[in-house]
N, C-alpha and C positions, 0 to 999 in steps of 0.2 A: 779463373772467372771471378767476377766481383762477386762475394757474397760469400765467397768458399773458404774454405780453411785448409792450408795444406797439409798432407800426410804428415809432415813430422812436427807440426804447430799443436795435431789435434792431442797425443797425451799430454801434454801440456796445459791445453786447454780445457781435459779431461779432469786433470790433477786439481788444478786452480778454481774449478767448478763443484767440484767432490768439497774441496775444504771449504771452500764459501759455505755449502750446503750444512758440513757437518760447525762452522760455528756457528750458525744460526740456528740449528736446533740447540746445542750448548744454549745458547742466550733463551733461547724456549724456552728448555726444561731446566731454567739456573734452581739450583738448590736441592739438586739429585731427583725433580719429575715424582718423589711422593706423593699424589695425594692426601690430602687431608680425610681423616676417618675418625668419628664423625663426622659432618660439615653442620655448615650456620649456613641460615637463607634468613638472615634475619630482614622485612620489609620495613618498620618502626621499631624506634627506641624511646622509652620514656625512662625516667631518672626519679624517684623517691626517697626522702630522708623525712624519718618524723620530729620531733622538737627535741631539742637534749639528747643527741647523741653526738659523739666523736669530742665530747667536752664545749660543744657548740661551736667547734672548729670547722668551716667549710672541707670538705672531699673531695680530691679530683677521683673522677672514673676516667677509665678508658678502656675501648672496646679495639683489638688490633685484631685484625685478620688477614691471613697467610696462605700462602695454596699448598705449602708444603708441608708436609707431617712433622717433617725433623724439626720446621721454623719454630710449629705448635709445642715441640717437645723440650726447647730451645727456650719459648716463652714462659713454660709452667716451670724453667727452675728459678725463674726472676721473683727476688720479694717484689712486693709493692711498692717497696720505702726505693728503691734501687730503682725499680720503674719509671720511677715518675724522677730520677735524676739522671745519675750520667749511662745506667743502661737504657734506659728511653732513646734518650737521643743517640747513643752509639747504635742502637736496633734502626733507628728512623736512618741513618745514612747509610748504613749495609743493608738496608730491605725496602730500598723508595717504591716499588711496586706493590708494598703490604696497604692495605688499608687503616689509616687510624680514624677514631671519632672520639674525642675526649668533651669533657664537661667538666664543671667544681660545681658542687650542691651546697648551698645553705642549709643547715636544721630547720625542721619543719616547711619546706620550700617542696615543690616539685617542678620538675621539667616535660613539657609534654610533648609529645611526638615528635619523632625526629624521620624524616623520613632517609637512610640509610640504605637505602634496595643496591644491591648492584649484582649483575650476574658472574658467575662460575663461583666455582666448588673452592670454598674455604673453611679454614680449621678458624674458631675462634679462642678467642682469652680473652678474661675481664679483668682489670687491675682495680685496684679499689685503696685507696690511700691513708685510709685512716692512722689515727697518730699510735696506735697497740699496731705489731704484725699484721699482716696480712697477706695469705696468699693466695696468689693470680689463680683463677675458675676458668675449667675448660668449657667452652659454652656451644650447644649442639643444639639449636634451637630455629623455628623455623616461624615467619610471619612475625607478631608484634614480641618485642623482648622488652618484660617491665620488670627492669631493675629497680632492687629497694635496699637502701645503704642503713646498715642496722648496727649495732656496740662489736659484734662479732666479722664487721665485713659486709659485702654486698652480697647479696642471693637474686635470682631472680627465674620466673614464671614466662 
């Protein structure tokens, strides 16, 4: 009959529907389906530096966010200085699903809201560039995120 599948079509047909199913979950849950714990729900981002800091060298920031714990674990062992060059961009082609939002601040400048919402459950990291070390902040924060880029690094409320 049109429409029917014969007895010995159907494992086959069985088998080849089973694998579709299970790489599409693979492709789901890429990067082992952890969780991020903490998470960010961050809605706004504003940017602060006050005058005379970093040697009055502009700061890139960036804020990258992951759904996966291991990404998060992954991000916190990057300096800054590595960040913002060739581990940045090697992170940006192995993670096209992560969220970035980067900025460079002037001394004494601010930047005001950014609006950044997006939903599901993400781990965040802030990189902060200054010309001393600096290392990457795990950021677990929720609604307006007011980063403030200081001699020691960014912090932020």
């Amino acid at each position: 009959m049109k429409g029917e599948v014969s007895r010995t079509a159907r494992p086959a047909l069985m088998a080849a529907l089973c694998a579709a199913l299970l790489s599409g979950c693979a492709l789901f849950n890429r990067g082992g389906g952890d969780r991020p714990q903490p998470v960010i729900r961050v809605t706004w981002v504003s940017v602060a530096m006050p005058p005379n800091i970093n040697e009055n060298w502009p700061v890139p920031v960036e804020l990258v966010r992951v759904r996966d714990e291991a990404l998060v674990q992954t991000l916190l062992q990057i300096e800054a200085e590595d960040w913002f060059g060739d581990a940045g961009a090697n992170f940006r082609m192995a993670n096209p699903d992560a969220l970035f939002n980067a900025w460079e601040i002037v001394p004494g400048t601010s930047i005001a809201p950014v609006n950044v919402a997006r939903h599901g459950r993400y781990g965040g990291v802030l990189f902060c560039g200054l010309r001393s070390p600096a290392a990457p902040l795990r950021v677990a924060h929720r609604g307006w995120l007011r980063i403030t880029v200081g001699e020691n690094g960014c912090s932020f409320q």
